[in-house]
C-alpha positions as CSV (number, residue, x, y, z in Angstrom):
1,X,-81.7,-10.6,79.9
2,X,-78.0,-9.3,79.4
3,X,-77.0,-6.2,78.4
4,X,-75.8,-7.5,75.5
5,X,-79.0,-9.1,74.2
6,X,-80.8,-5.9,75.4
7,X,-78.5,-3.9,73.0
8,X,-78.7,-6.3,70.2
9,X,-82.4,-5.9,70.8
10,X,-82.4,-2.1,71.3
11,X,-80.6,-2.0,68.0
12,X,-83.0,-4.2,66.7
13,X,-86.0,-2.5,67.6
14,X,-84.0,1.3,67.5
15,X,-85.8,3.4,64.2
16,X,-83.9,3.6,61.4
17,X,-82.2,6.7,62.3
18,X,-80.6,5.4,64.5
19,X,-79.7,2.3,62.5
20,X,-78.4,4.5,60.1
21,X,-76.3,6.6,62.5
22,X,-74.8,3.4,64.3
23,X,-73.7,2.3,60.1
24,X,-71.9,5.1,60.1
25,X,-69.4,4.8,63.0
26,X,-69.0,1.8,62.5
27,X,-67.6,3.2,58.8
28,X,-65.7,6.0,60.3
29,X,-64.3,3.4,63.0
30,X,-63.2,1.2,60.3
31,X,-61.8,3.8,58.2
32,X,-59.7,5.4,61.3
33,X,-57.9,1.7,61.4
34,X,-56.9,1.5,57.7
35,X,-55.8,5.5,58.4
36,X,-53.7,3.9,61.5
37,X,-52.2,0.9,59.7
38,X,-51.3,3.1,57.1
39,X,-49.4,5.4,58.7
40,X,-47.9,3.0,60.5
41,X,-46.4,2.1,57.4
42,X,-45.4,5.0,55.9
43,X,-43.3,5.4,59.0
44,X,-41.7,2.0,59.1
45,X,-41.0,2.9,55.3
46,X,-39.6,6.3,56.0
47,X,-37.4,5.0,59.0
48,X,-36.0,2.4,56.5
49,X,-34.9,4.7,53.9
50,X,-33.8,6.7,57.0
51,X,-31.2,4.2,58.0
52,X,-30.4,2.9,54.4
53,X,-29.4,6.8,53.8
54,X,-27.6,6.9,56.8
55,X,-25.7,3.4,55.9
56,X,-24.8,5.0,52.8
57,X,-23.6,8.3,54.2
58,X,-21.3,6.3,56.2
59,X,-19.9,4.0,53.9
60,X,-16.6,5.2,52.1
61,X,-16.2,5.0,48.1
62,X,-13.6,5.1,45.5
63,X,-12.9,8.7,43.7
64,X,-14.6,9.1,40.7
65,X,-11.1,8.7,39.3
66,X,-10.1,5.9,41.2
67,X,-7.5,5.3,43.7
68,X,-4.1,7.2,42.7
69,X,-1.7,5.3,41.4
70,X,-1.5,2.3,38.5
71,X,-4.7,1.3,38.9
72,X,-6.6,4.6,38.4
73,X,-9.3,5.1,36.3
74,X,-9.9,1.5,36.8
75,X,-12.8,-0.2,37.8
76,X,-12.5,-2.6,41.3
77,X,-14.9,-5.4,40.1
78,X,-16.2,-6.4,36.2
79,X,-19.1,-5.4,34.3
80,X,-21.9,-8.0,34.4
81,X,-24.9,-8.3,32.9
82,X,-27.6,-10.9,33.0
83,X,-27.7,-13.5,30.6
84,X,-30.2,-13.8,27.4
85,X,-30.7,-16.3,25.4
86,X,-33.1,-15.8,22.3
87,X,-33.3,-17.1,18.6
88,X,-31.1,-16.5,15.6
89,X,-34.4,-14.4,13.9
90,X,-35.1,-12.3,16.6
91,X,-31.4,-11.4,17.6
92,X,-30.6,-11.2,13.4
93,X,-33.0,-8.1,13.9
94,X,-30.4,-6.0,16.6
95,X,-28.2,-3.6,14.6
96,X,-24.5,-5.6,15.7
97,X,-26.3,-9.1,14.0
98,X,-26.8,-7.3,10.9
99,X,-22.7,-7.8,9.7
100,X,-19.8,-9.1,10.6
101,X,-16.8,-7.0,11.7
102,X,-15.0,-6.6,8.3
103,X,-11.4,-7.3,7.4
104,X,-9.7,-4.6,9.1
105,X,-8.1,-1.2,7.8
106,X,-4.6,-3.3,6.0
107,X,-4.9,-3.6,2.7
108,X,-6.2,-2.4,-0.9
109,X,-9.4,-0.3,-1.0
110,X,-11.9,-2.0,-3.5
111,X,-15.2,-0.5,-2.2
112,X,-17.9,-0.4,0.1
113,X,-19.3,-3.7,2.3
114,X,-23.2,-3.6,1.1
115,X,-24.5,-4.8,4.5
116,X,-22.4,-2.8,7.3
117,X,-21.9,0.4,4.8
118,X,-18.1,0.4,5.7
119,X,-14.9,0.2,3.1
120,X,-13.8,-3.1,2.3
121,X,-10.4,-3.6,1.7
122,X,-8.6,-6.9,0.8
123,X,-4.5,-7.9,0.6
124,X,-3.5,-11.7,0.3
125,X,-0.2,-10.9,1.8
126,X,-1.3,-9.3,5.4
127,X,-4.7,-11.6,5.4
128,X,-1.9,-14.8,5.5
129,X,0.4,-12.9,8.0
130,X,-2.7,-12.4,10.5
131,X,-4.0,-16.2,9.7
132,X,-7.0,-15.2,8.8
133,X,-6.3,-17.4,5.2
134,X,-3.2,-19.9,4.6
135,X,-3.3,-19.8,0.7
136,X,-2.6,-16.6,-0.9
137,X,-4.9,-17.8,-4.4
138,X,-8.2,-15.9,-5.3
139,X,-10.5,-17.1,-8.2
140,X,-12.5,-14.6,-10.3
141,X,-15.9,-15.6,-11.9
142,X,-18.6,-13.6,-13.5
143,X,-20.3,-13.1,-16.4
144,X,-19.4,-10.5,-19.2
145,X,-20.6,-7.6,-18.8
146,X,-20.3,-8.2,-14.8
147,X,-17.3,-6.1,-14.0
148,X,-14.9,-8.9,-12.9
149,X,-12.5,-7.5,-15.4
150,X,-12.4,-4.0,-13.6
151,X,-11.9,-5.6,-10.5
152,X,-8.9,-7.4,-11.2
153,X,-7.6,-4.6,-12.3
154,X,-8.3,-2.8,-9.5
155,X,-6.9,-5.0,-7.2
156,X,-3.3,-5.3,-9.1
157,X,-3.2,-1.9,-10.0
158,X,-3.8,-0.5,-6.5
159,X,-1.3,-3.2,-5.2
160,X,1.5,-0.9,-6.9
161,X,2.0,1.3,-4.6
162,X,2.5,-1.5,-1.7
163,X,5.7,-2.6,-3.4
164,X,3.4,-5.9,-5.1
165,X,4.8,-6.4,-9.4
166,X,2.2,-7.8,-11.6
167,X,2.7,-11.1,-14.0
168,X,0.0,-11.4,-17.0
169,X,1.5,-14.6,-19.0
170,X,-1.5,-14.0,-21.3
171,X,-3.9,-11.2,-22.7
172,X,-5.8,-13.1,-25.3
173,X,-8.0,-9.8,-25.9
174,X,-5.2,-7.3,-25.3
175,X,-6.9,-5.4,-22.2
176,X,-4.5,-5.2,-19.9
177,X,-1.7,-3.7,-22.4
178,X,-3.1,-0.1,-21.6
179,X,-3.3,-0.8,-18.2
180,X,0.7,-2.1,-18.4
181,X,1.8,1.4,-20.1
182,X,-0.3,3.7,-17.7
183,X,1.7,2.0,-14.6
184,X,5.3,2.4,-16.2
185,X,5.0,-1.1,-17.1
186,X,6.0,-2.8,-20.0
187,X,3.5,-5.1,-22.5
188,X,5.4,-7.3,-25.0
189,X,2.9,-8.0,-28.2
190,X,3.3,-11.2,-30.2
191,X,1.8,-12.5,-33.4
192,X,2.8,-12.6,-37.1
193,X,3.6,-9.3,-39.2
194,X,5.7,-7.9,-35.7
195,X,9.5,-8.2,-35.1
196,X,9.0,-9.9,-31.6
197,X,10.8,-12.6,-31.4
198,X,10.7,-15.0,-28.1
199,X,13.3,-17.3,-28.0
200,X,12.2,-20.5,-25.4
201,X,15.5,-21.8,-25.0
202,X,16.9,-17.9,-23.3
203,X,18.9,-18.5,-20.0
204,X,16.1,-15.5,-18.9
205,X,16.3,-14.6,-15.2
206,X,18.6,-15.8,-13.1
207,X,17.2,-16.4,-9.2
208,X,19.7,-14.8,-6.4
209,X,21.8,-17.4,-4.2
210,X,22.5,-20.2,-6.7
211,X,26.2,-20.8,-7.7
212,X,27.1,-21.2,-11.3
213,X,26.9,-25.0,-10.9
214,X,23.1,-24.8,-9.7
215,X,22.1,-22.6,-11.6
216,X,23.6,-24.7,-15.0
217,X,21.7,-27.6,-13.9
218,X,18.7,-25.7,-13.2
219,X,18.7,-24.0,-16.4
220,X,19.8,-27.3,-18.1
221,X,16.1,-28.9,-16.3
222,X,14.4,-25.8,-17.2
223,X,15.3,-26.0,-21.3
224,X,14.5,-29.9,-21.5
225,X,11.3,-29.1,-19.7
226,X,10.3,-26.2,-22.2
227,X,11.1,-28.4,-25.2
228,X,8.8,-30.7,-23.8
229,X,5.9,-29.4,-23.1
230,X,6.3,-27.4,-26.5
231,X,6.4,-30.7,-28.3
232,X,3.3,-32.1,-26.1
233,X,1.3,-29.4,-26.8
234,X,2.0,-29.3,-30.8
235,X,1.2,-33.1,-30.8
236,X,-1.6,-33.3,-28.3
237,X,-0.4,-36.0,-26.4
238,X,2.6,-37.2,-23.8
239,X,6.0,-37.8,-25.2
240,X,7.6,-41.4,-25.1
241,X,10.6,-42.2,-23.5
242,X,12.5,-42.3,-26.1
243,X,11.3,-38.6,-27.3
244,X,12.3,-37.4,-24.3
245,X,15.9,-39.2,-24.9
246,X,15.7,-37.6,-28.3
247,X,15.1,-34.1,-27.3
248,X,17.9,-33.9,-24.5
249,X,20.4,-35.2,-26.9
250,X,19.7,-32.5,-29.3
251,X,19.2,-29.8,-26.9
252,X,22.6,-30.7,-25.3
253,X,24.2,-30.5,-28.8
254,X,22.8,-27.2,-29.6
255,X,24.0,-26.1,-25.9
256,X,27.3,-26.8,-26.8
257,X,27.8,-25.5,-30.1
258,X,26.2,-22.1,-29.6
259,X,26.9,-19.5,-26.9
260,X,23.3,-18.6,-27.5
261,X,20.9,-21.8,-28.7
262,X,17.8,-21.4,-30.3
263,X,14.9,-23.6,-31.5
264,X,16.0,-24.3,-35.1
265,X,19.2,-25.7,-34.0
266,X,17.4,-28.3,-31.7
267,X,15.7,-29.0,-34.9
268,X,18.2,-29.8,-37.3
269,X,19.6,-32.0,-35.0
270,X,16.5,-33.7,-34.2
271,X,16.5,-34.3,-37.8
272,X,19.6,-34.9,-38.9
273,X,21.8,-36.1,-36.0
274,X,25.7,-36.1,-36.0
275,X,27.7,-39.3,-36.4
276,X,28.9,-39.5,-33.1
277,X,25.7,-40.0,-31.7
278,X,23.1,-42.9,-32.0
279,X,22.3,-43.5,-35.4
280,X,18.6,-44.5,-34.7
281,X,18.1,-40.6,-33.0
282,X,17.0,-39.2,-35.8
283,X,14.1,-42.2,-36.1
284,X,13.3,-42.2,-32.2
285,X,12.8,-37.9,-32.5
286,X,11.2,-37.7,-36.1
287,X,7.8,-37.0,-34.8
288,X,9.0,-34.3,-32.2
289,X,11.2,-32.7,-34.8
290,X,8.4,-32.0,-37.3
291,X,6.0,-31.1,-33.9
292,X,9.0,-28.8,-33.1
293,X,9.5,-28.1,-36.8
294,X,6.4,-26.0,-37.5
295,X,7.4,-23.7,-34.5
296,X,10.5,-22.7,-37.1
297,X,9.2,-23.0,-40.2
298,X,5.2,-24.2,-40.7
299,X,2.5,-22.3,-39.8
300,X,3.4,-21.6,-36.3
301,X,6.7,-19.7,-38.0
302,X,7.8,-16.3,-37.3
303,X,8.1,-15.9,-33.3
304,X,10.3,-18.3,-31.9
305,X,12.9,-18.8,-34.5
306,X,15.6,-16.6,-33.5
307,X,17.3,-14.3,-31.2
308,X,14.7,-12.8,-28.5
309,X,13.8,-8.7,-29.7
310,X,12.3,-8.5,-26.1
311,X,13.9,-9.0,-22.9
312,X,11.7,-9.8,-19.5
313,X,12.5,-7.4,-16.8
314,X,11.3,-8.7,-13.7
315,X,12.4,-4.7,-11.9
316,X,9.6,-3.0,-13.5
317,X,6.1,-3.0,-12.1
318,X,4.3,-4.6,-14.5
319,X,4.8,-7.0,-17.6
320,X,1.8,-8.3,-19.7
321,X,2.2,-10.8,-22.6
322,X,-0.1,-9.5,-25.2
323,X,-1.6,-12.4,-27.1
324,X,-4.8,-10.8,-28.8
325,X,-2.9,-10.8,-32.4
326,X,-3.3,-14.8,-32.1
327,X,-6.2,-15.6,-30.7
328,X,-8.4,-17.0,-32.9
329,X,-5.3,-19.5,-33.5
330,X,-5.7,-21.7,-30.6
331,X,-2.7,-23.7,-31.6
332,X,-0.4,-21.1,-31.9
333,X,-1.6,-19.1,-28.2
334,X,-1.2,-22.5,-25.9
335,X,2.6,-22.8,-27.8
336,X,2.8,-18.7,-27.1
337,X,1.3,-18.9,-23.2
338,X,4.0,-22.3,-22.7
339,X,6.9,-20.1,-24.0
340,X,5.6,-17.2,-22.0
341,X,4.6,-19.2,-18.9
342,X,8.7,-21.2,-18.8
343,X,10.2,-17.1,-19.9
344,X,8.8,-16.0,-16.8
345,X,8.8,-18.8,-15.0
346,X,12.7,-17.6,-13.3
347,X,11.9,-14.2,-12.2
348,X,8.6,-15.9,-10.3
349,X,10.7,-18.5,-8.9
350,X,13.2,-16.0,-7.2
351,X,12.6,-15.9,-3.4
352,X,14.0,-12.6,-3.8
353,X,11.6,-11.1,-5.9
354,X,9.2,-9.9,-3.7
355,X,5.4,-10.1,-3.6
356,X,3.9,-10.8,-6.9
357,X,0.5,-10.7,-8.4
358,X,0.4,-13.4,-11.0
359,X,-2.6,-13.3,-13.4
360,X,-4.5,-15.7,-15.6
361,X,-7.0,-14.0,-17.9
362,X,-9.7,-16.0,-19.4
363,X,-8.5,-19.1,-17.4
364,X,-10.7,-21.5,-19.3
365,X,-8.0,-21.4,-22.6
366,X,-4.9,-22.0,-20.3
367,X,-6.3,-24.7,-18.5
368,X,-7.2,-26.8,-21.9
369,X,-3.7,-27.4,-22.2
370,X,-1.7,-30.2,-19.8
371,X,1.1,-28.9,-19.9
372,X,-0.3,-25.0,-19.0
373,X,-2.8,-26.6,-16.2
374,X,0.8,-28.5,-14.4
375,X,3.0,-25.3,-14.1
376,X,-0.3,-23.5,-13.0
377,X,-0.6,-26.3,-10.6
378,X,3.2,-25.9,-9.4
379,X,3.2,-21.9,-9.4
380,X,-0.4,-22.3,-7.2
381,X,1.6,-25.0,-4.4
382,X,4.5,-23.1,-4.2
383,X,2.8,-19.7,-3.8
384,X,3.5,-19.1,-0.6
385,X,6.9,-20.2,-0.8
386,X,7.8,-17.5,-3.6
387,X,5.7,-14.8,-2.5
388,X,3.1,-15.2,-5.1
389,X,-0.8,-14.3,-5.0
390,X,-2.0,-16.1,-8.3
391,X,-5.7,-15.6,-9.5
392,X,-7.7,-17.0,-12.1
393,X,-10.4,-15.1,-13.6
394,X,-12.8,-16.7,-16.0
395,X,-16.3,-16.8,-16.8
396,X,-18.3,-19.7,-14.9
397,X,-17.6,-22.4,-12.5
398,X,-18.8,-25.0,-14.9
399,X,-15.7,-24.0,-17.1
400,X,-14.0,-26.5,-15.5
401,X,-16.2,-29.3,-16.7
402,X,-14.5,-28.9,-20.1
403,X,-11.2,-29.6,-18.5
404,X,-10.2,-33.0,-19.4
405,X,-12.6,-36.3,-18.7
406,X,-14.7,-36.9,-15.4
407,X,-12.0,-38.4,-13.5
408,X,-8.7,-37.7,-15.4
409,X,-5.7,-36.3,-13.9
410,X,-6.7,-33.3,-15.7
411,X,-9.9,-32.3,-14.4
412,X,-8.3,-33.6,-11.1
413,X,-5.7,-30.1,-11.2
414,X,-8.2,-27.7,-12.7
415,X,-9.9,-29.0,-8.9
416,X,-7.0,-28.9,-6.7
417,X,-6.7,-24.9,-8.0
418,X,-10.3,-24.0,-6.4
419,X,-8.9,-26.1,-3.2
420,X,-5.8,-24.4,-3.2
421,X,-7.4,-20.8,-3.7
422,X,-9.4,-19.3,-0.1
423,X,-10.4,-16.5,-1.7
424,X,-13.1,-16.6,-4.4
425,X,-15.1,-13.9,-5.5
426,X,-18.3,-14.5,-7.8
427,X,-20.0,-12.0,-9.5
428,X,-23.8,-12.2,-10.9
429,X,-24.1,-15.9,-12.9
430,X,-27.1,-17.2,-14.7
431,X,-30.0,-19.1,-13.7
432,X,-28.3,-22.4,-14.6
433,X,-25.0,-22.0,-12.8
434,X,-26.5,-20.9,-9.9
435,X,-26.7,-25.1,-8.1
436,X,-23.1,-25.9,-9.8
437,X,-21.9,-22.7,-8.4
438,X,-23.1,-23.5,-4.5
439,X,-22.2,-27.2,-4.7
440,X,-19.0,-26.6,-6.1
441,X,-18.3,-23.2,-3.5
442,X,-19.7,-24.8,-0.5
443,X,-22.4,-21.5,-1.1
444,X,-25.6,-21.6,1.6
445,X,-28.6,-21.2,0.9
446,X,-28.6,-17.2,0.9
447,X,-26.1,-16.8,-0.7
448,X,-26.7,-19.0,-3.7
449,X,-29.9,-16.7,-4.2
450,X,-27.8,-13.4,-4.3
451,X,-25.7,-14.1,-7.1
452,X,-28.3,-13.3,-10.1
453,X,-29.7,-10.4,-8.8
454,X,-26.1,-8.6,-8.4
455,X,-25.7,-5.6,-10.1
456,X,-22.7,-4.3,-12.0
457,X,-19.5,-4.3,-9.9
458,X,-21.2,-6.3,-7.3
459,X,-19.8,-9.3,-5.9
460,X,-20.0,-12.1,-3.1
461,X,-16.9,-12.6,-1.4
462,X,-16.1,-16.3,0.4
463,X,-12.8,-15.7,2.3
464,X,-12.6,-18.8,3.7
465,X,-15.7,-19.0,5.7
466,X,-16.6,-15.5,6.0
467,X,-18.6,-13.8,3.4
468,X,-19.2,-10.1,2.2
469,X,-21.3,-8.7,-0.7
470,X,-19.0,-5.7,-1.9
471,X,-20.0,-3.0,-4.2
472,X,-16.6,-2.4,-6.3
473,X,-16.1,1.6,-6.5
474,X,-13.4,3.3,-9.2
475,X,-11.9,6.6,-9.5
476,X,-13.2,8.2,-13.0
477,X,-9.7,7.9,-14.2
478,X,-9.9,4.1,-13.6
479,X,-13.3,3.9,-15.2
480,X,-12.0,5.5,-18.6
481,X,-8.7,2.8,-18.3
482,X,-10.3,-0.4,-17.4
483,X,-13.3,-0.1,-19.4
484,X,-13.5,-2.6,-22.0
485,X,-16.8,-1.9,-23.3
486,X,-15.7,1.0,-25.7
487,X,-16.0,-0.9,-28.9
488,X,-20.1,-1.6,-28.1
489,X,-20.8,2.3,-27.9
């Protein structure tokens, strides 16, 4: 038998002390090696960090300031992080998601960004010179009681400063005449029982650069133009050829025999030609005569038929046409808002003029009338040209739907002015107006669900295709001007 198998069977046959006792070392034996490996480890471990410490000791970096020279303080590779990638809802929910970077510091203050908490400001002039929109325009629309009223306001009034005049070719309700007297400006009230007179055919402001030649013809153009969109808007309808023969027949007569023509003289020769000229004038011009006629002495009588009491001066700040006398006469204000629209039609076609807010209140009556909706549509296209930031405030997007037929010409320019305009600004609409709002504004989802539930002052803001809900904030001294709800308290 081999010592082995004589162990195996001492160990076999051994008591059980000795069973237990041979357990045991064999424990301790085992526990010894995992001692061993271990501190063999530790060792390798500590000779490692040994000679990575050692690596870095020897190894020579860049000052904390950099090297001297140009390049100091500069860092000698880029910052890089990993990439992530993760939805739109779980990023939406880290703090620089939550808004957009603003506008910038240039421009007017008009209150605070609701989402980031920082001011909002807004200028048409320095947005175009940075490219951020190419159309100067801005449309208004709210319901009453929403404070788009106080907002434009704001906007034109705080513009004042900047060098920016202010244009209002019509007040139907008279709010803005305050306004116009608080700035140093000037508001020029019409209607019957006043001296006012406005006479359409004035030479009015003459633009800087053009000769005596141009400028003859382009008063000439401007006259004949007046007369007929006057006479269109009195008959309701586009003139003939032959009216528009007999109109610039009698407006040249009148040109010649007075140093200063006015609107009755166009008349009587509308009515009752001279010899020299075609005998069959006075039966191609009747209609437009007596159209003409009750500007002079109908019902329409009393404001355009003499001399002009008031004289546009494009220097000062701000000139509003104060309409609120008339307004319940709806024939009367379109003839009032053409004079007044063609009166200050030169000063906003001077290239020299400046930068120039012009306003349309209560949009929805100007825009009734062809021949109010075409300069509107010029003076929009030629904004930028003339330095002009036009904005039309009215009630409700579906305003426009009572603008001429589906399909007419009409309807086609109340359209082109929403194209035209990159700046719109609605404030809280009804229920019903919320669908023709977002289709019509290209609004998303979101943001078609935020309009009724804005509070006063409150408004969405599409500049192009950035949006902003702003809170509109006013000085207590601009609350108690621009308020306009006096009369209800």
């Amino acid at each position: 038998m081999s010592e082995r198998e004589k162990l195996h069977t001492s160990v076999l046959v051994a008591p059980a002390s000795e069973r237990r006792k041979y357990r045991k070392q064999r424990r301790q034996a085992a526990a010894r090696l995992v001692a061993e490996q271990r501190r063999a480890e530790t060792e390798a471990a500590k000779a490692k960090a040994e000679a990575e410490r050692a690596e870095r000791r020897a190894t020579t970096y860049l000052p904390k300031a950099g090297e001297p020279g140009a390049a100091m303080l500069r860092t000698p590779g880029r910052f890089r992080l990993p990439r992530h990638q993760d939805t739109s809802a779980v990023l939406s929910a880290q703090y620089p998601f939550l808004a957009e970077g603003g506008l910038g510091s240039q421009g007017v203050f008009v209150g605070q960004d609701m989402y980031s908490g920082g001011s909002f400001v807004y200028d048409p002039w320095e947005l175009y010179r940075r490219g951020i929109i190419t159309a100067p325009n801005m449309i208004l629309a709210g319901i009453v009681g929403s404070g788009k009223s106080s907002l434009a306001k704001s906007l034109y009034t705080r513009s004042l400063p900047f060098g920016r005049r202010v244009y209002i070719a019509c007040d139907p309700k008279g709010e803005h005449t305050a306004v116009a007297e608080a700035v140093g400006g000037k508001a020029i009230v019409l209607g019957h029982g006043l001296r006012t007179r406005l006479n359409p055919l004035d030479e009015g402001h003459r633009p800087s650069g053009l000769s005596d030649r141009e400028w003859a013809s382009t008063l000439a153009s401007r006259r004949r133009e007046l007369l007929g969109a006057l006479a269109e808007t009195v008959l309701g309808r586009d003139l003939s050829p032959l009216e528009h023969t007999a109109i610039d027949t009698a407006l040249t007569a009148a040109v010649r025999d007075a140093e200063v023509p006015i609107l009755p003289m166009v008349v009587d020769r509308l009515l009752t030609p001279s010899a020299e000229e075609d005998g069959r004038l006075a039966e191609d011009g009747r209609l437009v005569a007596h159209a003409l006629r009750r500007l002079v002495g109908g019902d329409l009588a009393g404001l355009f038929d003499g001399p002009s009491t008031v004289r546009f001066d494009p220097s000062l700040p701000m000139v509003s046409l104060d309409l609120s006398r008339v307004a319940e006469n709806a024939a009367l204000l379109s003839v009032l808002m053409t004079c007044a629209s063609a009166w200050m039609e030169a000063a906003l076609m001077d290239p020299d003029g400046g930068k120039r807010w012009m306003i349309y209140d209560e949009a929805w009556r100007l825009m009734a009338h062809p021949a109010l909706l075409r300069r509107m549509d010029a003076q929009w296209r030629l904004a930028r040209h003339y330095g002009l930031a036009n904005m039309l405030v009215f009630h409700k997007l579906s305003d426009l739907d009572n603008v001429g037929d589906q399909g007419s010409a009409m309807r086609s320019l109340a359209n082109s002015l929403l194209a035209n305009a990159e700046t719109r600004v609605i404030y809280r609409q009804e229920s019903d107006q919320l669908s023709l709002t977002a289709k019509t504004l290209g609004l998303t989802g979101t943001e078609q669900h935020l309009l009724p539930g804005l509070g006063t002052g409150q408004g969405l803001w599409r500049i192009k295709e950035r949006s902003f809900v702003v809170q509109h904030q006013m000085h207590p001294d601009e609350l108690a001007l621009f308020d306009t709800t006096t009369r209800m308290i």
